[in-house]
N, C-alpha and C positions, 0 to 999 in steps of 0.2 A: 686675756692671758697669753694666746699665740703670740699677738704683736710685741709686749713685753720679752717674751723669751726671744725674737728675731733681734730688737736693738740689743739684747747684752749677750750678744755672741761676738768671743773674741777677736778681736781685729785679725787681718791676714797681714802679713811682710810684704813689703815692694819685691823682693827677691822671689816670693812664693807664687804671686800673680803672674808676674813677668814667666816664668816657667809654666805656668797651667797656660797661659794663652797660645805660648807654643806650641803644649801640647796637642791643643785645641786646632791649631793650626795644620797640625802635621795629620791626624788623624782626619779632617778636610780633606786635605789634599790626597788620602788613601784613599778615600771614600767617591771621590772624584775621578781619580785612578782606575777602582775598582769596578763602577760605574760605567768608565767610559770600555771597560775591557769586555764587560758583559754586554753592554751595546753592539760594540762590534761583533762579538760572537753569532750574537742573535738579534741580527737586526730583521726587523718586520719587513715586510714585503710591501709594497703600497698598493690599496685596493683603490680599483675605481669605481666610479661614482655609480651607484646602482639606477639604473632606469625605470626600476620597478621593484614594487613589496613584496620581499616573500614572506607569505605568511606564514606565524607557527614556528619560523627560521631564526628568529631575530637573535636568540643565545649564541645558536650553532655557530661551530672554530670555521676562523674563514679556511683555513688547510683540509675539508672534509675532500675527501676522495670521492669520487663520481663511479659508479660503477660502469664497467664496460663490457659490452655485447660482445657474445662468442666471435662475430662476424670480424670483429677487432685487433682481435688477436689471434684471430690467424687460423680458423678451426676447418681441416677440409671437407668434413663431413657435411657440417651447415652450406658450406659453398657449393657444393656438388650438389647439396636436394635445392638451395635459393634456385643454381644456373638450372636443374631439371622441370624446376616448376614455369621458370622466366620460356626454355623452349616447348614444357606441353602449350602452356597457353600462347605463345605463337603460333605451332602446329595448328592447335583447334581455330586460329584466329583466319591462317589461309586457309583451310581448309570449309569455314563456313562461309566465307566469301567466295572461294569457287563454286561450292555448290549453290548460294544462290544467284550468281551469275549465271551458272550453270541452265539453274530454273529459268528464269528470267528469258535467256537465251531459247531456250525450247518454246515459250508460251507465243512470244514473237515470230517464233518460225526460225528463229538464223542458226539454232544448230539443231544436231540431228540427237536421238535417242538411242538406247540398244532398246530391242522389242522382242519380247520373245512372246509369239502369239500363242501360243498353247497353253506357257506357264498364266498369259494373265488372264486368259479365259477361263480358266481354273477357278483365280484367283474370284473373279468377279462374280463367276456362280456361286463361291462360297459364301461371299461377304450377303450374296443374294439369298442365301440358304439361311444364313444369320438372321435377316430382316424378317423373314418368312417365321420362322422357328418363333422368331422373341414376339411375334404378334401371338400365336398360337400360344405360348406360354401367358402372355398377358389375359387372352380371353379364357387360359385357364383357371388362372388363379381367381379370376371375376365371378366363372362358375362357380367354384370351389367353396369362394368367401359368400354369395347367393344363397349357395346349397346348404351351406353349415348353419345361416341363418332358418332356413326354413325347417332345419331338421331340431333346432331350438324350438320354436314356434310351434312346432309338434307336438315337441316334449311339454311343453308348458299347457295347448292344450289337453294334451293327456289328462295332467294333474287337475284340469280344471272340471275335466269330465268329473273324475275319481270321485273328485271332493263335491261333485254334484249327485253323484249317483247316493250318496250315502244322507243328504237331506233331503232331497227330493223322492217320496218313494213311489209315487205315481211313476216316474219316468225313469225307474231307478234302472232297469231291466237296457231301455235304449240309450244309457248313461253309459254303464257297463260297456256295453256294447263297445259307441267309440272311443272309453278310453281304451281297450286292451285294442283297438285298432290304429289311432296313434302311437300307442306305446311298440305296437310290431315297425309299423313304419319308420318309428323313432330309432330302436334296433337296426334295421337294414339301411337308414340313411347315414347312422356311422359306421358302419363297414361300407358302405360307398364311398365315405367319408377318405377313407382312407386309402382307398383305390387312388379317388383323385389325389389324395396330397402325394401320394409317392408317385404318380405320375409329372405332376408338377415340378418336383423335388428331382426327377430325374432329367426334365427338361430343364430345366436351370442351370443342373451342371453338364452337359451339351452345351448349351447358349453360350455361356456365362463365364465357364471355364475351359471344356474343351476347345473348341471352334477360337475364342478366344485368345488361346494360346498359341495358337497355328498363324492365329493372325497378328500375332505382338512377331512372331518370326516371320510373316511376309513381309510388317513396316519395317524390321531390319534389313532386310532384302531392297524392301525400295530407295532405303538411304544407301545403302551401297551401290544401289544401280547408279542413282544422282553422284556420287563422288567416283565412280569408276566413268562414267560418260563426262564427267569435268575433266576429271585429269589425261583423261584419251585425248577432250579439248585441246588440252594445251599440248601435250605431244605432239599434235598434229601441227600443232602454229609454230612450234618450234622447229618439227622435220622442215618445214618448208626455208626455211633459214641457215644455210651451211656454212654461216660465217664462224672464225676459230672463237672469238668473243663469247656466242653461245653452245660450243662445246660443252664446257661444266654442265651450264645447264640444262643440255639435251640430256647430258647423261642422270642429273639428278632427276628430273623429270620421268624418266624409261624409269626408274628404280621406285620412283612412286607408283606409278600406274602398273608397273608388274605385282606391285604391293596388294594395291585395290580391288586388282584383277582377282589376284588371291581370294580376295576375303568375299568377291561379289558372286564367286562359282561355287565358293563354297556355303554361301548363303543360299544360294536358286537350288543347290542340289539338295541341302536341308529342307526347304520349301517342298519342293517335287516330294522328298521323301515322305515328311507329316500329312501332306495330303492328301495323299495314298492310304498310309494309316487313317486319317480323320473319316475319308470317306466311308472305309471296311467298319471301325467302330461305330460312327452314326447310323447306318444301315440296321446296324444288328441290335445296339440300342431300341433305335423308333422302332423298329417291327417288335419287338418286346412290349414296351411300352401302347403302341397301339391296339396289340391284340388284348393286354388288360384291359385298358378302357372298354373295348367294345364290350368284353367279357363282363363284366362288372356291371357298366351300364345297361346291358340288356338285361342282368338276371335281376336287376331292382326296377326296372319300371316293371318285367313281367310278372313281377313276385316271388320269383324263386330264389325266398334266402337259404336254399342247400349249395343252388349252383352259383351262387352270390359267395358265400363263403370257401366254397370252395376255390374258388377263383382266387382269394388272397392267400389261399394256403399253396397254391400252386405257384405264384409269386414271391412266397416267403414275406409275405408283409403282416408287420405285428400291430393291431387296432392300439392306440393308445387308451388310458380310461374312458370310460363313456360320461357324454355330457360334459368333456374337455370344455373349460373357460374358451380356448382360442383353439383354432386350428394347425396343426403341426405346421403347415406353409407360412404364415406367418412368423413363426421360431425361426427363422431363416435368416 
C-alpha cells in the first residue's frame, strides 16, 4: 500500500525542481559559510601526543586548569618562613660540623678545651653520687619485693595454722599458738612494708628525677662548651689572617662566638647554681629518709610494734590495705 501511494504522487514541473535545487544549493553554501565562521571563532588547539595514561582522566576537557601553589603567585609570607627554614637548617648544618671537628680535634690533641676544674669535679662527683644512689635503690627495691614475699608466706602460714588448730584437737593449743604469732608478724611486716616502699619511692625520685635534671642541664652546658670552643676555633684561625678578603668574615665570625659565649656562661652559671641547690636538698632528703629506715628496721626485727608504728606516724606515711595483691613500689 506505501509503494502504491509513492507512484501516484503527482509529477513535479521542470520549473519547480530547477528552483528547489537552487534552493538546495544556496542554503549549502550558508551552511558551509556558517561552518567555516564557527571554525574560526573556535578553532581547537592541537594536543600532543600523550607519553603516557592518565588514568580515570580519559573524559576530562583538555582546557582543565592545573592548580597553583601559593609559592606561584607570589605569596611573601610562604617565602619568608620556605627562606627561614632553608637558613635554620644551614645554621644547624655548620654548626654540627664545627662541633664535631671541634670534637674530633680535641681527642687527637690539636686543639685546646676551656676547662673549668672546679665546675667538672662537681660535675663528676654528681654523676658519681647518681651511680651510687641507683645501686642502693636497686638493692632496695630487691629487699622490699623479698620482704613482701615473705610477709605473704606468713600470712598464709598463719591461716594454715588456724585452720589446723580447729581439726587437730590434740595439738590444737600449739596450733593457736603459731597462728596468732604469724599473724602478729604478718601485721608488723606490713607496716615495715611500708617504711620501705616510701623509702624507695623517695629514692627514686632523687635518682631518677632530681639529680636527673641537674644533669639534662649540665649536658646542655657541655654542648655549649663544644660549640663555644669551635667557634673561639675559628676566630682564632681567622685573627691570624689580616688580609681585607677576610674582614666580613672576622667580623661575622666575633658576632658568633660572642653569641656562644653568651649562651655557654650562662649555662655554667645555671649549672653552679642547681648544684648547689641539688647538693642542700639531697642532704636533707637522705638524712630523712635514712633515719626511717634505721627506725623502722630496728623496731621489727626487735619486736617493738608501738616503736615500729610509731615511726610511720612520725613520717606521715599511710599503710595501704593489708595483705595488698602487689607492693606500692611496684605501682611506680
Amino acid at each position: 500500500m506505501a509503494h502504491s501511494a509513492v507512484n501516484n504522487r503527482p509529477a513535479t514541473s521542470p520549473v519547480a525542481v530547477r528552483s528547489l535545487q537552487e534552493m538546495l544549493k544556496d542554503s549549502t553554501d550558508m551552511s558551509e559559510n556558517s561552518s567555516s565562521v564557527h571554525s574560526a571563532a573556535t578553532a581547537p588547539t592541537p594536543r600532543p601526543h600523550p607519553t603516557s595514561l592518565a588514568l580515570g582522566t580519559t573524559n576530562a576537557p583538555s582546557s582543565r586548569s592545573t592548580p597553583t601553589s601559593p609559592s606561584q603567585n607570589g605569596d611573601p609570607t610562604l617565602s619568608r618562613s620556605q627562606a627561614s627554614k632553608m637558613e635554620t637548617i644551614k645554621n644547624w648544618s655548620i654548626s654540627t660540623y664545627k662541633c664535631t671537628k671541634q670534637l674530633m680535634f680535641e681527642k687527637l690533641g690539636k686543639s685546646s678545651r676551656t676547662v673549668d676544674t672546679e665546675l667538672e669535679a662537681q660535675i663528676e662527683q654528681l654523676r658519681d653520687i647518681q651511680r651510687k644512689y641507683s645501686n642502693v635503690l636497686r638493692l632496695s627495691r630487691a629487699l622490699t619485693s623479698h620482704f613482701y614475699h615473705v610477709v605473704q608466706t606468713q600470712h598464709a602460714l598463719g591461716e594454715a595454722f588456724s585452720e589446723l588448730a580447729q581439726k587437730s584437737p590434740e595439738l590444737q593449743e600449739e596450733f593457736v599458738y603459731n597462728a596468732e604469732t604469724q599473724r602478729s608478724l604478718t601485721k608488723n611486716g606490713e607496716t615495715l612494708l611500708g617504711a620501705l616502699n616510701f623509702f624507695v619511692s623517695s629514692v627514686n625520685t632523687l635518682c631518677n628525677k632530681t639529680i636527673e635534671d641537674t644533669l639534662l642541664t649540665v649536658r646542655q652546658y657541655e654542648a655549649a662548651r663544644i660549640e663555644y670552643d669551635a667557634y673561639r676555633t675559628d676566630l682564632e684561625l681567622l685573627s691570624q689572617s689580616r688580609s681585607e678578603a677576610n674582614a666580613v668574615r672576622l667580623d661575622e665570625a666575633t658576632q658568633l662566638f660572642e653569641s656562644h659565649k653568651v649562651n655557654f656562661e650562662k649555662l655554667r652559671s645555671d649549672v653552679t647554681i642547681k648544684l648547689k641547690f641539688l647538693d642542700e636538698n639531697r642532704i636533707k632528703v637522705m638524712h630523712k629518709q635514712l633515719l626511717l629506715l634505721h627506725n623502722a628496721v630496728s623496731a621489727y626485727f626487735s619486736g617493738n610494734q608501738q616503736a615500729l608504728e610509731a615511726t610511720l606516724k612520725q613520717f606521715n606515711i599511710k599503710l595501704k590495705s593489708p595483705n595488698s595483691s602487689i607492693p606500692s613500689w611496684l605501682e611506680q
